[in-house]
C-alpha positions, 0 to 999 in steps of 0.5 A: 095691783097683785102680788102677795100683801106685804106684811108689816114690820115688828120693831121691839121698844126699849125699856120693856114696852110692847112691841109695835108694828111699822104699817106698809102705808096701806091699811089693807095690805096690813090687815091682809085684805085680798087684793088690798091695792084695790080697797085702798083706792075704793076706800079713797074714792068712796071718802071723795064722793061722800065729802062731795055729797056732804058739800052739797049738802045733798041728802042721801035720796038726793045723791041716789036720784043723782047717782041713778042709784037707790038710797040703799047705796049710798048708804053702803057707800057711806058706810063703806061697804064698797064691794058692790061697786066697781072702780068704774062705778065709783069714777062715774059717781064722782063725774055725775057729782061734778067733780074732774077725774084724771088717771095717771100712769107712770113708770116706778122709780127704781128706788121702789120695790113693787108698783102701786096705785095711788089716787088724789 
């Protein structure tokens, strides 16, 4: 994580159109969310245990009996509402729902500028 947000390009259109921005590939570097690698990984996570949920067609009680939380958490979970949870948190959410979790480091290929995290 770290280091300021990369703020996205502008490219001007032919034929007097508007202008359009080039994003970064991250929705929250560009919006200029602090600490933006972060929500990214949060939001991915959060989408992988809602679509779990979803696919055990658990109710929201069900995954907070589960989760060993309250239904008001999942709930925010579900609408993304993410600051009251950790990285941790939600790695420990997706294990209790029956799902593997593998963390991998690597070198950055010297082709790219700033290092990244990235989640499946």
């Amino acid at each position: 994580m770290g280091g300021a947000p990369t703020r996205p390009k502008r490219d001007a259109v032919m034929g007097g159109k508007k202008n359009h921005v080039i994003g970064t590939g991250n929705v929250f570097a560009d919006l200029g969310v602090a600490r933006p690698e972060e929500a990214l990984v949060k939001a991915q996570l959060a989408h992988r245990i809602t679509t779990t949920i979803a696919r055990r067609r658990l109710t929201q009680a069900d995954a907070a009996n589960l989760l060993n939380v309250d239904q008001p958490k999942i709930s925010a979970l579900k609408r993304g509402r993410l600051s009251g949870f950790s990285l941790d948190r939600l790695v420990r959410f997706l294990v209790l729902l029956g799902n593997d979790v593998e963390i991998v480091v690597k070198d950055r290929p010297k082709s790219r500028r700033p290092a990244r995290q990235m989640t499946a």
